[in-house]
N, C-alpha and C positions, 0 to 999 in steps of 0.2 A: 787689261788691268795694270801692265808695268804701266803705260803711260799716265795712268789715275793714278799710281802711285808718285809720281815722279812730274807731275803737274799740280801748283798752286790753285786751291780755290778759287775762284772767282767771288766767289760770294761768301765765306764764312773767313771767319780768325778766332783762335783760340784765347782764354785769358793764362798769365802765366801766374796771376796772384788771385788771390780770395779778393772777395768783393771788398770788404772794407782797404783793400791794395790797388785796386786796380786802377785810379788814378793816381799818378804821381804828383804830388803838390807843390816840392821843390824840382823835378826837370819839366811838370807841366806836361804830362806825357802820361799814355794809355797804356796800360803792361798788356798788351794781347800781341800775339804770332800769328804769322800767315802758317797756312798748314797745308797739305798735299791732297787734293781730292780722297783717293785710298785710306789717306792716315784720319783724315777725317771722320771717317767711315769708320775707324777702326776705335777713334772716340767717342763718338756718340754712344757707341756699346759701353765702353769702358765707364762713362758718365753713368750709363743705365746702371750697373751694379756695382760701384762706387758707395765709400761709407762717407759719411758726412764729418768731415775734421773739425772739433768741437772750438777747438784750441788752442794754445799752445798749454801745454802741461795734462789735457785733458781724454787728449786725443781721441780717438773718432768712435762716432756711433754706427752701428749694422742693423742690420735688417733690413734694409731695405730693397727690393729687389725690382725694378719695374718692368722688366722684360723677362723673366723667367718665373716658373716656381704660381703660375696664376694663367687665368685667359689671357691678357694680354700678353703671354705666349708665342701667339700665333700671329696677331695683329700688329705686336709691335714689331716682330722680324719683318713679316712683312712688308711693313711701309719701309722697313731700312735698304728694304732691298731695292723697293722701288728710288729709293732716293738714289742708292748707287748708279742705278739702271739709267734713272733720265739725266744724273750728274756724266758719266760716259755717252751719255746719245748728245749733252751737248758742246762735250767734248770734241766728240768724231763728227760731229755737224753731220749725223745719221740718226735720225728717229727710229730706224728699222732696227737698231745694235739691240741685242735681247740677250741677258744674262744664261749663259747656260748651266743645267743643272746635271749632278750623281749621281745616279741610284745605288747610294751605297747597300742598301738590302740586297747582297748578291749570296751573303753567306762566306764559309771557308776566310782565310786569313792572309790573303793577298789584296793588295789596292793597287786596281785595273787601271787610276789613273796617274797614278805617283811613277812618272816614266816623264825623259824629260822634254820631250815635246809637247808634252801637258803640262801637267801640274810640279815635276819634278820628281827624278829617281833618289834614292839612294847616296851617299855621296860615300868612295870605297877607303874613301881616310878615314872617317868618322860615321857608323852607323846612324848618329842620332843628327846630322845633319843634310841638308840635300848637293845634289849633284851638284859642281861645279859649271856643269854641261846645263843647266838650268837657268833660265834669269830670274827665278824666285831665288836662290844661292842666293843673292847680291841683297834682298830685301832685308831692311833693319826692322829691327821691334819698337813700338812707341808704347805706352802704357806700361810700361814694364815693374818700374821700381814701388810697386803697391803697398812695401812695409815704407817708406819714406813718405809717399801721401798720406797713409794712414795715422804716422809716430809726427814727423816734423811740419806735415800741412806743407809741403810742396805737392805741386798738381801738374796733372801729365799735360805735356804740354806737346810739341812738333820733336820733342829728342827725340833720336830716334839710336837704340842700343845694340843690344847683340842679335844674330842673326835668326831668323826661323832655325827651327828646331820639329822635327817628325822621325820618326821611328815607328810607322806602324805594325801592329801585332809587336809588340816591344815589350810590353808590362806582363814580366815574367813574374812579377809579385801577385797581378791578380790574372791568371790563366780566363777568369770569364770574359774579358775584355778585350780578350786575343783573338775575336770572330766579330768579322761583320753581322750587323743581322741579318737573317733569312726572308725571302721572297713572305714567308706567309704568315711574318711579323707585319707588312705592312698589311695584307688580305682580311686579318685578324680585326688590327685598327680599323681598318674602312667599315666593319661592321657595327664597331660601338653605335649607339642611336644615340646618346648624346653627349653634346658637345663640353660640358662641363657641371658640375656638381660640387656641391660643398663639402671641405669648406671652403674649396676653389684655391686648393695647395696642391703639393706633392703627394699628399695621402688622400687626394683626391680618387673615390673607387667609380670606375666603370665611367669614367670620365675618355672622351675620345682627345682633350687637348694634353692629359695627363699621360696617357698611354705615348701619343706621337712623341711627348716632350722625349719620354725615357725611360718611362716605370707599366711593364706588361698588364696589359688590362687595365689599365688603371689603377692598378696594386701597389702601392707604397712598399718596396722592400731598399734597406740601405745597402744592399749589394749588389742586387739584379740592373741589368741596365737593358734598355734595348734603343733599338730606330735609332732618334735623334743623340739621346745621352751615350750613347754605348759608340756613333759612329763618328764624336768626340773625342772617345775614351781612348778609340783603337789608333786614331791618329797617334797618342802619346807623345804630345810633344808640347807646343805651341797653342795648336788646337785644341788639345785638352784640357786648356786654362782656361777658366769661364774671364775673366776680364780682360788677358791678351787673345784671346783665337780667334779673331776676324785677323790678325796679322798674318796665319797664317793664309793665301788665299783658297784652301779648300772650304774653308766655313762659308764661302760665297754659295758654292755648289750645295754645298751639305747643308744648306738654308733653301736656296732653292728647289730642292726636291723636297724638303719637309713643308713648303710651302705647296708645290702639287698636292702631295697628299693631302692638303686642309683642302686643296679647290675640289679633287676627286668627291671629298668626305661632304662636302654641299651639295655638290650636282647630285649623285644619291640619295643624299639625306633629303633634299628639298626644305634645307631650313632656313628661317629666317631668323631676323636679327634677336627676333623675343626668344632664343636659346642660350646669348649669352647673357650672363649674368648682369643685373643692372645696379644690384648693392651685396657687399657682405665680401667681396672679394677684396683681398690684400691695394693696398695705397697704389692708386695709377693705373687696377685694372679692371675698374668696373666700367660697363659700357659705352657712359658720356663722357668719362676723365679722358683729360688729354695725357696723347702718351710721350712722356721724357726721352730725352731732353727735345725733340724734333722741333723746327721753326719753321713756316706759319705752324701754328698750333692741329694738331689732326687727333680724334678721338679713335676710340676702338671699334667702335661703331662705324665707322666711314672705311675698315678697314675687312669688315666682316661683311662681305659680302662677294660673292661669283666673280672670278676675276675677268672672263671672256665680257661679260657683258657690262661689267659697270668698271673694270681697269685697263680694259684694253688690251691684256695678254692673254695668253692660255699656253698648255704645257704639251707636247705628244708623247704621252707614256703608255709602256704597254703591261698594263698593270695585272699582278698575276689572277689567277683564279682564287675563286671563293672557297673559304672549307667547307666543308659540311658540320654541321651536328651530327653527334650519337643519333639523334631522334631519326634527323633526315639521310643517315646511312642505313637507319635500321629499316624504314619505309619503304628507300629507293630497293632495296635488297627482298623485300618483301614481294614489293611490286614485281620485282624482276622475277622471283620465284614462281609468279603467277602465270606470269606471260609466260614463262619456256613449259609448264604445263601445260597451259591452253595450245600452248605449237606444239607439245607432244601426242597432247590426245586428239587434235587436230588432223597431224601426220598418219596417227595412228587410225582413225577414221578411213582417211584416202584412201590406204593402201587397203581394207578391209573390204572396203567398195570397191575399190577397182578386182581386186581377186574375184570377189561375187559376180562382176559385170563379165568379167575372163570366162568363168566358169560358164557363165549362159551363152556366151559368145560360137562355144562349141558344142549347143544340143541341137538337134535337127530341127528345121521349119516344123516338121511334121511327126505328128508321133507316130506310132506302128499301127495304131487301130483305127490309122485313117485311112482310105484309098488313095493309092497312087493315081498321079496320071495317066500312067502308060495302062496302067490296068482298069480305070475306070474307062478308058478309050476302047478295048478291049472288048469290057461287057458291052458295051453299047453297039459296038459293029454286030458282036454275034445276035444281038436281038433284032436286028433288022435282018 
């Protein structure tokens, strides 16, 4: 990833002005940048949730969100991944390079990989910085300055500003965002049955892309977080910004495992594409819209689908066990109650039979009111 970082596009440039700017009339010239494969990467998100700058005096409009907060979710991280994926394989002129992922669901409030042969430790000047000993240390931020695009309509462009920024388990103001989530937060998720429901938001209930996003069961609460939102939250830094945290490079990982979990939540579920949603979902995430800002143009639909068989990758995860229900502990428990009775009275049988069998074991062949041998040998001599 340094080298993505720190290698020009081949194929994209950025624009530095609004459209009605973006040719120059007196130099006769195109206001667009070359930009860094990684930082690229790191705009196309910041594009995704980006307010539209009205004007000058007017300043900018929200709401809009095309990659979070709806189905396309799931789909649009997805193809982001993939574009980073086959942007570095063709980079390293190796098709086989394969993003690796997280599992931040370990629980407890340590991060197994912020160490700096990974992803970067600690840094012992600064808590909120990373290790010197790191080559993420050295990485700058792009998308940064979002009250200045939003007030004066300048647009992020190749700058690139102050450093990463992580502190995980840090947010001493909100103690629930100081734990990763647990093994059977994801166990939980894999069981929802479907994939999304109306109004195909945040308060979307008993939703399975709602739940991954961040919100338990699919329950809209403004302070619970879980999986995806909450392994954001714990980062505290960088990552925890919804428009810079692909800068910092854990959001890769922490995209790619929320990414298995959607391919695990198929192959169980056995669903098809008629689950997501086709209208009624928020701008840019109903199932033929193409998703923003990406180019050639790709829908959600082409993204909603098994990734072993129709993307070419697949994920080895060893994914925890299943809970039970009340219903299916109160059953297995029942059932089990039944068996150790049947193998008591069982037991109890054998050994009732075997005593009885003992006891015959030691009565004579012959009872007393039958003639011996020796003496019916006896009688019969003296009669001859």
């Amino acid at each position: 990833m340094d080298l993505a970082k720190n290698t020009i596009h081949p194929d994209f440039v950025v624009a530095t002005r609004h459209f009605a700017e973006i040719i120059d009339p007196v130099q006769n010239t195109t206001n667009f940048e070359n930009i860094s494969i990684y930082d690229f990467f790191v705009w196309t998100h910041y594009y995704s949730v980006s307010k539209t700058f009205l004007g000058q005096g007017q300043g900018s409009a929200g709401g809009i969100d095309f990659s979070h907060e709806g189905p396309a979710f799931i789909t649009w991280h997805r193809y982001h991944l993939i574009q980073l994926e086959r942007d570095i394989q063709a980079l390293l002129q190796n098709p086989s390079f394969a993003l690796p992922y997280w599992n931040f669901a370990i629980g407890g409030n340590q991060c197994d990989i912020c160490t700096d042969d990974l992803m970067g430790a600690r840094s012992n000047f600064d808590s909120t910085l990373l290790s010197p000993n790191s080559v993420f240390s050295q990485w700058r931020v792009v998308c940064e300055n979002v009250e200045d695009y939003e007030s004066l309509g300048t647009i992020c462009n190749n700058t690139r500003g102050s450093p990463i920024r992580r502190n995980p388990a840090g947010n001493t103001a909100r103690p629930m965002v100081q734990r990763l989530p647990e093994p059977e937060d994801v166990a939980l998720c894999l069981e929802v049955g479907l994939f999304d429901t109306p109004p195909f938001f945040s308060n979307s209930s008993e939703s399975f892309r709602n739940t991954v996003e961040g919100h338990p069961s699919g329950q809209y609460d403004p302070i619970v977080r879980s999986l995806h939102n909450l392994a954001h939250l714990f980062l505290n830094g960088t990552g925890g910004q919804t428009h810079i945290s692909p800068n910092d490079p854990m959001f890769v990982l922490l995209h790619t495992f929320t990414d298995a979990v959607f391919d695990e939540w198929l192959r169980r579920h056995n669903v098809d594409s008629s689950q997501y949603p086709l209208e009624n979902a928020p701008i840019g995430h109903n199932r033929q819209y193409n998703m923003v800002p990406f180019w050639p143009p790709v829908t959600n639909n082409e993204m909603f689908v098994s990734a072993p068989e129709n993307l070419g990758y697949a994920y080895e995860v060893q994914w925890p066990s299943q809970t039970l229900s009340i219903t299916e502990m109160i059953t297995i428990a029942v059932v089990s109650a039944l068996v150790l009775v049947a193998i008591i009275f069982a037991g109890t049988s054998c050994i009732v039979s075997r005593r009885r069998r003992k006891n015959e074991a030691f009565q004579p062949l012959l009872a007393e009111s039958y003639p011996r041998y020796a003496e019916d040998r006896e009688e019969n001599t003296q009669a001859v």
